[in-house]
Structure formats: C-alpha cells, structure tokens
C-alpha positions in Angstrom: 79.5 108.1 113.5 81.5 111.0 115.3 83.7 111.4 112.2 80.9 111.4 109.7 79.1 114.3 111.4 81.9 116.5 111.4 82.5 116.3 107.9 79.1 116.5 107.2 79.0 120.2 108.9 82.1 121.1 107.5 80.9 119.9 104.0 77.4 121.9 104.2 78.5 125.2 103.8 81.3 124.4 101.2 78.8 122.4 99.1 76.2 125.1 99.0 79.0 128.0 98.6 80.8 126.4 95.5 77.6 125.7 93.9 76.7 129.3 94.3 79.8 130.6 93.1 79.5 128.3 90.3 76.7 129.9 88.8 74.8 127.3 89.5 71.6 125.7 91.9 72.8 125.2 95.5 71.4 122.2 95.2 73.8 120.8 92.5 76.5 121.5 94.9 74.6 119.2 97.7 74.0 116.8 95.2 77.9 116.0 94.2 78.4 115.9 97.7 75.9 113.4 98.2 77.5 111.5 95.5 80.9 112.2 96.3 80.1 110.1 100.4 77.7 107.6 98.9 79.3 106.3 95.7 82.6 107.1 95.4 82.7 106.7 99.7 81.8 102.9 99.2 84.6 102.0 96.1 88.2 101.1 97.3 90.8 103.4 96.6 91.7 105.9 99.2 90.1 104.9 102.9 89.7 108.0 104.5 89.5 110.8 101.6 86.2 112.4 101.4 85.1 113.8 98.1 82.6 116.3 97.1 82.3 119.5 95.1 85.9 121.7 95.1 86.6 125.2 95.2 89.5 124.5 92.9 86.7 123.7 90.2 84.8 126.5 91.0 86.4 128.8 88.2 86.7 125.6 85.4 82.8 124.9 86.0 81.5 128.9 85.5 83.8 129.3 82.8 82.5 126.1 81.2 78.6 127.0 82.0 79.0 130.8 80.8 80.2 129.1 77.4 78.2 126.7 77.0 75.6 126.4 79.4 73.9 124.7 82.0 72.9 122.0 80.5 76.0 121.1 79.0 77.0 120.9 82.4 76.1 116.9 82.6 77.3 115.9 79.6 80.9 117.8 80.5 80.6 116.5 83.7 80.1 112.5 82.8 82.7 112.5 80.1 85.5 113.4 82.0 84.4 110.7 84.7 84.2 108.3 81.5 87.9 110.3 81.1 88.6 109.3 84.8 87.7 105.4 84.4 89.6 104.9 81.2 92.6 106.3 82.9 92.4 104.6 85.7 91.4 101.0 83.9 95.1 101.8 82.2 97.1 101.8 85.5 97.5 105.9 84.6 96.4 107.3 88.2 100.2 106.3 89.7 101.7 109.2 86.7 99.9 112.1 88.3 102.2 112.1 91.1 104.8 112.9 88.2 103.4 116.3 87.4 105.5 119.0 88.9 104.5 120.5 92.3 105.5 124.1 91.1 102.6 123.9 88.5 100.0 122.0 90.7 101.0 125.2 93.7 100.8 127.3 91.0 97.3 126.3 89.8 95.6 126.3 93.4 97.4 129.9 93.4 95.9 131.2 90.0 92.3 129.7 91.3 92.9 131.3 95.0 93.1 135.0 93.1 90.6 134.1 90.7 88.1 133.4 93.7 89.1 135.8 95.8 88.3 138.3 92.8 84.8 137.0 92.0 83.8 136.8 95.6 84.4 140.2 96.4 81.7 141.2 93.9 79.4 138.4 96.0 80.4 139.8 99.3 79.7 143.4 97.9 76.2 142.5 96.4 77.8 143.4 92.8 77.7 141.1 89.4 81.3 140.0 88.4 82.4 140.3 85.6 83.4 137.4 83.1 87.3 136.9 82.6 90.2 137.5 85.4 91.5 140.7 84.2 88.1 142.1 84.3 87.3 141.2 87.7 90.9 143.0 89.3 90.6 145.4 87.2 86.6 146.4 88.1 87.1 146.0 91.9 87.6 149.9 93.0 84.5 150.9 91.0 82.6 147.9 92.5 83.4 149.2 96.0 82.7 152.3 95.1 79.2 151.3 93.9 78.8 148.8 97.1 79.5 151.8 99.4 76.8 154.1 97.8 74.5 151.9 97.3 71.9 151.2 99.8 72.0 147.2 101.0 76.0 148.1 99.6 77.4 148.4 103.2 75.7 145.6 104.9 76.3 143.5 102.1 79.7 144.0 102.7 79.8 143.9 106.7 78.4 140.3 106.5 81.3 139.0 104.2 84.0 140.7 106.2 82.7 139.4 109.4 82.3 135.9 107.8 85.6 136.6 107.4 87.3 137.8 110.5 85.0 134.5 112.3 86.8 132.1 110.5 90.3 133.7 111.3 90.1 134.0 114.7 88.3 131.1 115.0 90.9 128.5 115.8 91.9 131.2 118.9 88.4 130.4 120.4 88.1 128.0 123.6 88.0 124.7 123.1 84.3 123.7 123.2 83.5 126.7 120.4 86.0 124.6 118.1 84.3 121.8 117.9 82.2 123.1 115.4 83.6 123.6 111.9 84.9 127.1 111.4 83.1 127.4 108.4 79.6 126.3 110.0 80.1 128.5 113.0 80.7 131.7 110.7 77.8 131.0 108.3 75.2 129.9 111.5 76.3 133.4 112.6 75.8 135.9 110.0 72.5 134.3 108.9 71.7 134.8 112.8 72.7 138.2 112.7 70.5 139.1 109.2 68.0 137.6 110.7 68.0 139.3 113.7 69.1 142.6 112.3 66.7 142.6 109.2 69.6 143.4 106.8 69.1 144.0 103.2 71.6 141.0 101.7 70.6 138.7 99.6 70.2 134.6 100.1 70.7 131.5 99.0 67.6 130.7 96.2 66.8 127.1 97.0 64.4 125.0 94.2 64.0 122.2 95.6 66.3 119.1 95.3 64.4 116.9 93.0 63.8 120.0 90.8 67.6 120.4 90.7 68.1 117.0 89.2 68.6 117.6 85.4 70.0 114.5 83.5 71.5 116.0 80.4 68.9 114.9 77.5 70.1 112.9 74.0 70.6 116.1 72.1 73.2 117.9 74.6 75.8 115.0 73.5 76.2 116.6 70.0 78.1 119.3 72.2 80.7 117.0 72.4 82.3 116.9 68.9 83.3 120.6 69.0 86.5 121.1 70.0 86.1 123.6 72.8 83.7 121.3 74.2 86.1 118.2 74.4 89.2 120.7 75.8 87.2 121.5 78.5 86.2 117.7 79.3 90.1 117.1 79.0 90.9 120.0 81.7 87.7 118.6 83.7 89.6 115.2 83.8 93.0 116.3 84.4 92.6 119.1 86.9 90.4 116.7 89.3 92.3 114.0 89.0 95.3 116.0 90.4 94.2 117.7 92.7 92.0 114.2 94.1 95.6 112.4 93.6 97.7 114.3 95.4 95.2 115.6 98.1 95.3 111.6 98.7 99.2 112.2 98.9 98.6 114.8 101.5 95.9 112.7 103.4 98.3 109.8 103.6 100.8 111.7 105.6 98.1 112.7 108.2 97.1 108.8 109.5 99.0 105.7 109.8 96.1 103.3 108.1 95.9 101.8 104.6 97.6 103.7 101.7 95.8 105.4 98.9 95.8 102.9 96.0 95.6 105.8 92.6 94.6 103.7 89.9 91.3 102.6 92.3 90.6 106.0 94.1 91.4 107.6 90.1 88.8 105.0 89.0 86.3 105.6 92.2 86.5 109.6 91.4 85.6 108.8 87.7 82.4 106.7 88.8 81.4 109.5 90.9 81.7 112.1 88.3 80.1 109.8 86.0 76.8 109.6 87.8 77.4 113.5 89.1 77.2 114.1 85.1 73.9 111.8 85.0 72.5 113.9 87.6 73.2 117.1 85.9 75.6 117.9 89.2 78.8 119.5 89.7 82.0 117.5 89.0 83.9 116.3 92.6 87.1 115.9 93.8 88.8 115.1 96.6 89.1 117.8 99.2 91.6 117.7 101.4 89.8 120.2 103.9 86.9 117.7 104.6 89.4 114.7 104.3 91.6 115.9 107.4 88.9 117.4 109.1 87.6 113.3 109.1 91.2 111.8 110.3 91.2 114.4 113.1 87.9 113.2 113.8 89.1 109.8 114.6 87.5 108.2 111.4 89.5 104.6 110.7 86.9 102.9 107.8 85.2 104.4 105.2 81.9 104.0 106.7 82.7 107.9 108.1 82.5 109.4 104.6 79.6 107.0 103.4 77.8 108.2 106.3 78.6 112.0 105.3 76.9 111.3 102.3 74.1 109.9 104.2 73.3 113.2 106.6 74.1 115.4 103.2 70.9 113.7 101.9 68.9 113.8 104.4 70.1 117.1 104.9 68.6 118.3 101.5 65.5 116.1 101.6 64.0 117.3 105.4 65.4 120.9 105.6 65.7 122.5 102.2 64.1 125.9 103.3 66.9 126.6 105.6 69.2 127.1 103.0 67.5 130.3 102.1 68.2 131.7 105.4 71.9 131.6 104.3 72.9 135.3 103.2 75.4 135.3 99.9 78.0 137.2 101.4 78.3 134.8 103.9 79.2 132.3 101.6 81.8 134.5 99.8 83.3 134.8 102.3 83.8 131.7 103.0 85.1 131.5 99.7 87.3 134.2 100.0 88.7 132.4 103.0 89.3 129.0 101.3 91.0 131.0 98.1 93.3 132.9 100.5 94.5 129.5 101.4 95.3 128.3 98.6 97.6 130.9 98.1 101.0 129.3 99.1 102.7 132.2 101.4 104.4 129.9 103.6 105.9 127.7 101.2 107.0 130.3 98.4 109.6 132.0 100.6 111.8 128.9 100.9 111.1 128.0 97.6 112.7 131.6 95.9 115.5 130.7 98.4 116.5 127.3 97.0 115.1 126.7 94.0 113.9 129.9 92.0 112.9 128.4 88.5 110.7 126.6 90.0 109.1 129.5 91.9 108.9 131.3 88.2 106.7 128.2 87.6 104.5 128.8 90.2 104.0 132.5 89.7 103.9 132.4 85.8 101.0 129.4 86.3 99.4 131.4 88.7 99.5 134.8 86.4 98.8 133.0 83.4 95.4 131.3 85.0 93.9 134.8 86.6 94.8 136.7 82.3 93.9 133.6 80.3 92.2 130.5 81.7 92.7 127.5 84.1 92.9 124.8 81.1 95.4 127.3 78.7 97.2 128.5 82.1 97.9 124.9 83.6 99.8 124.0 79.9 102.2 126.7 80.1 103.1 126.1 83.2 103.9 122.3 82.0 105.7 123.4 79.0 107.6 125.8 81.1 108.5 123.0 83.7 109.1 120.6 80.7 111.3 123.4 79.4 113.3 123.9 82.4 113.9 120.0 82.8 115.1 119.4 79.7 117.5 122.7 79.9 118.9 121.4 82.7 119.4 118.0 81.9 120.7 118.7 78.6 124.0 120.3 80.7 127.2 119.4 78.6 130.9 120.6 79.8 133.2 121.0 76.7 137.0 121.1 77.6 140.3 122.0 75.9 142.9 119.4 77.6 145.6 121.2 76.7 144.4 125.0 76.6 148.1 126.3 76.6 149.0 124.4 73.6 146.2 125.3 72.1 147.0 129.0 72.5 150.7 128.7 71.3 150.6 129.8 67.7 153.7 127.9 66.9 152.5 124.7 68.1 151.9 122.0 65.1 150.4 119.0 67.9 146.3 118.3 67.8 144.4 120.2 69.7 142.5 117.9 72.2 138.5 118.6 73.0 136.3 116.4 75.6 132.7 116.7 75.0 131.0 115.4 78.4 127.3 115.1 79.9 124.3 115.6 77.6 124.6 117.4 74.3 121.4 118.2 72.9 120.3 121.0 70.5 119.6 123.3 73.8 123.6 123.5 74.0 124.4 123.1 70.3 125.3 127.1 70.0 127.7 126.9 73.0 129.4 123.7 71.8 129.6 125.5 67.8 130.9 128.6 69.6 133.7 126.7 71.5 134.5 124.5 68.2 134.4 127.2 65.6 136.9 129.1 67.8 139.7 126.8 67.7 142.9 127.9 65.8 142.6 127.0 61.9 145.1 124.9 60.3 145.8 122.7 63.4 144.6 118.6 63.4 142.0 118.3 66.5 140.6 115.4 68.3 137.3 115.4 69.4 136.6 112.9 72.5 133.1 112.0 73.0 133.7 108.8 74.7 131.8 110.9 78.0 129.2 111.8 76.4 125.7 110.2 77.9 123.8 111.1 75.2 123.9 113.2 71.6 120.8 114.1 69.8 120.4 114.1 66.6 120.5 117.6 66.0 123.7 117.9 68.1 125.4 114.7 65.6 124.7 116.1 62.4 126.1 119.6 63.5 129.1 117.7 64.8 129.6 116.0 61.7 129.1 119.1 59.7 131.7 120.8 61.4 133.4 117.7 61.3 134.0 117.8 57.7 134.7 121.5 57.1 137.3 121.4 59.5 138.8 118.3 57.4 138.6 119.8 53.9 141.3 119.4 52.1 143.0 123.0 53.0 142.7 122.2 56.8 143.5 120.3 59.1 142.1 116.6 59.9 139.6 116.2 63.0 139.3 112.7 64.6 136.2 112.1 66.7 136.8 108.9 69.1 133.0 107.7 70.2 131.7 105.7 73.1 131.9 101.8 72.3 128.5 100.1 71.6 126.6 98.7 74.4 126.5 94.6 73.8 
C-alpha cells in the first residue's frame, strides 16, 4: 500500500507533464498511466516495473500528431501494441537486449536535447517551433521575447525555480524527501502562483471521460500509407527498448523474480493496445517510477496495480486541481527529466576505453535533435552494424619469408599466410599486399587460417589467382582449410 502511493505521486506530475508536452489533453497522459498500473500491472512479465506514459516518447508522439493528427493517435497507438504482441508471441522480446547500448544512450541523449529545447519555449510562455534545428536555433529570440514581454519574466521564474527545487531537493532533511521531488516542486510553484497572482499559464483540464476518444472506423485507412506504418514501426521498437532494458536496469535494483521479456514485451503490447482503444498516449516502462517503487519496499505487483488504482481515482474526484498546475512548472520538470537523460557520467569513461562507440552515441544523439527519432535511431544501428562488422572482418596477411622475398636473385616461392576474417571490408588491403609481390616468382598462398572468406574476397583471390599464373608468370598455389565432416 506504502509503495503504490509513492509511485502514484511520483507518476502524477510526469503523467500530466508528458501529455502536455505532447501536444496533447492532460488527461490522455493520466489515462495511459491508468492503464499502464491496471492492465499491464496485473499481466506477468516484470514484477516490480511500473509503466505509464514516457518522456522518451514525448518527441515520437508530437511529431506523429503534428503529422498526422490527433486522432490518428489511437490507431498509431494500438498497432504498435498489436506490433508488441506479435513480437512477443514469437519469443522476440529476449533480442532487444542485443541492440547496442551506444545507440539506446545515444537515443535517450538525442530525446534529452530535444526536450530540453521544446521546454524552454514552455517554461518561457513561447510556442516552439516544429523540427530540432528550429527550436536551438530560435532560443535567443525566444528569450529575448520572454524577457520583454509582460507574463515573459514570471513565466520563466516558475520554470527555473521548478528547476533549482528538484536539484537541491535530495539535499533537503529527511522528512521533506519523502515526498517525490517532482510532487514537491510542482505543489510549490502552483502555491506560489497562487499566492502571488502570477500571469503563467495552466494546465487546460476537459474532463476525463471527454478525453476518451476511441479512434473511429475511418482513421484505419491511415494505416496503409507508408509514413503512417514507419511511425507505428518506431512506436513498437523504441518502447519496447526502452520497457526492455529499463526492466534490465530494474532487475539490478531488488533481489526478487527476474523480468521474463517475451511476457513483460507481450504485457506492454496489451497495454498499448487498449491505450490505442482509448485514444491515449502509448506507455512504456519507466524506470524513474519503477525504482522509486523498489525503494519503496514494494515485493508483488499489487504496488503498481494499486498506482493505477489512486491514478483513477485521482482523475475521476479531483480533475479541477489539475488546472491549478502552472505550465512552466511542468517544463520544468521536463527539462529536469531530459537533463538526465543526458549521459555525462558515463560518456567520459566511455571516450576513454572505447571511442567508436562513443561516436555512436554522439552521432545518434545529433542525428535525432537534425532529423528525427525514427530516421536518427537507424543510423545509429547501421553505424554500430558498420563498426561490428569492420572489426570483425580483421585479417592479418604475412610474408613468411620477407627477406627472400626482397632478394631479387632469389628463384624460391614466395610464401603468403592469409589469417582471421577476410571479407570485402579488407579486400583493398589484401589486393595491395598481393599485387605488390615481385613478378616472375611462383607464390603460395596459405589460407588454411583463415575463419572465414566471403564471396567477394574468393572471387578476387581467384582472379588474381589466375593473372598471376598466366602463362608469362609465375604459378600461384593456394592450399585451403580441409572441409568440416
């Protein structure tokens, strides 16, 4: 009971705040989380995660209503749960732990910057604009209108307080703690509007039954065009990863049952699939709300069911007090949750000892804030892919007798050992090394060490093979592994 309170406070504000910055209802946002502790909190998979609506789908889901609207939204939103079930029915939820950890830092990263962007209009009381470059590049004139603009200043002061309350709030005294950082900052600037009659604008609240929209018959057409079904795909693919290995991460913090991913990838797509009924945001899993309920003690699931619970009751007995909630108050809340997604700590050590895969991260990142989550997270795959197969692909070509080889009055064969992995990434080396060799002399070519030889590299050997062995040259024999029996 202890547990699910805390998560429900901590969820409140993050509900409401992504919904907001999500161009959509607050209420949506409530919604998912309602769904994200009843439904998906009652099916096995993961027993302590808590799901609900994600920051890290805050830029996929305004992206995907700018384009195609809200009532798309549903539709989107259930397919990729139908996405989610399909995967998991084919024991696929196990393969997202495969997906390199440079590209998943480097998407929270890219989504960190693009929040932080886009809530600094919020906090400023300004309209942001559409893509990533936009937004950086419109900040100084947005503070510059903020500043002379009347309800500019205090606009401002709210989200920069929000701000500096959530910093220092883990320095507080113990009994201040025990309520969620982000609760106690938003419970404070609304107190201080309030009390201090400031211009800044609040949360519009409809109602939570007039937020329910079930996408209608005709909105499915949407889905044979093509942008339509990519952004279902990213939907799919982008929650599952980060619900899959935020259960990763929630697995290290408790010593209970193990996240089983085909299940909890199966118990997310259920969820989004009735989210997408509902006309709601698509959830994830959060990691925030998840170890916020381990340190609360919880040891069932009934914690995150119960979450659910106090969400709806939440939305159904006190709806008006979420217009008391200023909307810089919420950015900055946003802006907060952004900046930690930004990996500072980790990056460091990562330059250090392995710096392709920090490239990863930083070109994922870039590539997200200038093009797009969806087009941003495949380059940073292909560029991970890339750098897998360029290493792997490492082949060692030696000359066993170099000095022999160099003696220009030596008539012997000139001895070459191929070893490793020789693929068409290494074909102009080996050519290079091969073409060099002194004309006119016999040479044996030693593959018997090689692992593997594409087909690109065989032909080319076999090519070269046979000009060397014309009839004016010399003869080349090529000695090959034995066949496996």
């Amino acid at each position: 009971m202890a547990a699910s309170l805390v998560v429900f406070l901590v969820a409140l504000p993050l509900c409401v705040g992504v919904a907001v910055a999500s161009g959509v209802p607050a209420e949506l946002g409530l919604i998912t989380g309602i769904v994200g502790g009843i439904v998906t909190g009652l099916l096995p998979g993961s027993t302590l995660q808590v799901s609900g609506p994600a920051a890290g789908l805050t830029v996929l889901v305004f992206e995907a209503v700018r384009e195609h609207g809200l009532p798309m939204l549903g539709v989107i939103v259930l397919a990729a749960g139908v996405l989610q079930l399909v995967m998991g029915a084919l024991r696929l939820g196990r393969w997202f732990r495969a997906i390199s950890v440079s590209v998943v830092e480097g998407m929270l990263a890219g989504i960190g910057l693009v929040i932080i962007a886009g809530q600094l209009y919020a906090a400023a009381g300004q309209e942001a604009p559409a893509s990533g470059p936009d937004k950086l590049a419109g900040l100084p004139s947005a503070a510059a209108a903020a500043l002379g603009d009347t309800a500019g200043p205090a606009s401002l002061a709210v989200g920069a307080g929000t701000v500096l309350v959530l910093v220092v709030w883990g320095r507080l005294p113990r009994p201040v703690r025990a309520v969620p950082a982000a609760l106690g900052a938003v419970v404070l600037a609304t107190a201080v509007s309030l009390v201090c009659s400031l211009p800044v604008a609040t949360v519009e609240v409809h109602g939570l039954l007039d937020a329910v929209r079930p996408p209608g018959a005709d909105a499915f057409g949407g889905l044979l065009s093509p942008a339509v079904l990519g952004t279902v795909l990213a939907f799919a693919l982008i929650a599952s990863a980060e619900s899959l290995f935020g259960a990763a991460a929630v697995d290290r913090l408790h010593d209970g049952p193990r996240t089983r991913y085909d299940q909890e990838l199966m118990a997310q797509g259920a969820g989004n699939t009735v989210c997408g009924l509902l006309g709601a945001l698509p959830m994830t899993a959060v990691v925030i709300r998840s170890s916020a309920n381990v340190r609360a003690g919880a040891r069932t699931r009934a914690s995150r069911v119960l979450h659910g619970v106090w969400l709806l009751l939440f939305a159904a007995a006190l709806p008006g007090a979420l217009a008391l909630i200023p909307l810089p108050a919420l950015a900055g809340v946003l802006i907060h949750a952004g900046w930690k997604l930004l990996p500072f700590g980790r990056f460091g050590a990562l330059w250090r000892d392995h710096r392709g895969e920090a490239l990863i991260l930083v070109v994922t990142a870039v590539s997200i804030v200038l093009v797009n989550m969806f087009e941003g997270v495949l380059i940073g795959l292909a560029l991970s892919v890339a750098k897998t197969a360029w290493e792997t692909s490492a082949v060692r070509l030696r000359i066993l007798d170099p000095r022999t080889a160099r003696d220009p009055g030596a008539t012997g064969p000139i001895r070459v050992q191929l070893s490793g992995n020789a693929t068409f990434l290494r074909l102009p080396k080996i050519l290079d090394t091969l073409e060099a060799l002194p004309q006119g002399r016999p040479v044996e070519l030693d593959l018997t060490r090689l692992h593997h030889v594409d087909h690109a590299c065989r032909v080319a050997l076999e090519n070269w093979a046979a000009r060397h062995a014309a009839p004016d040259t010399a003869p080349v024999r090529v000695t090959e592994p034995a066949p496996v029996t």
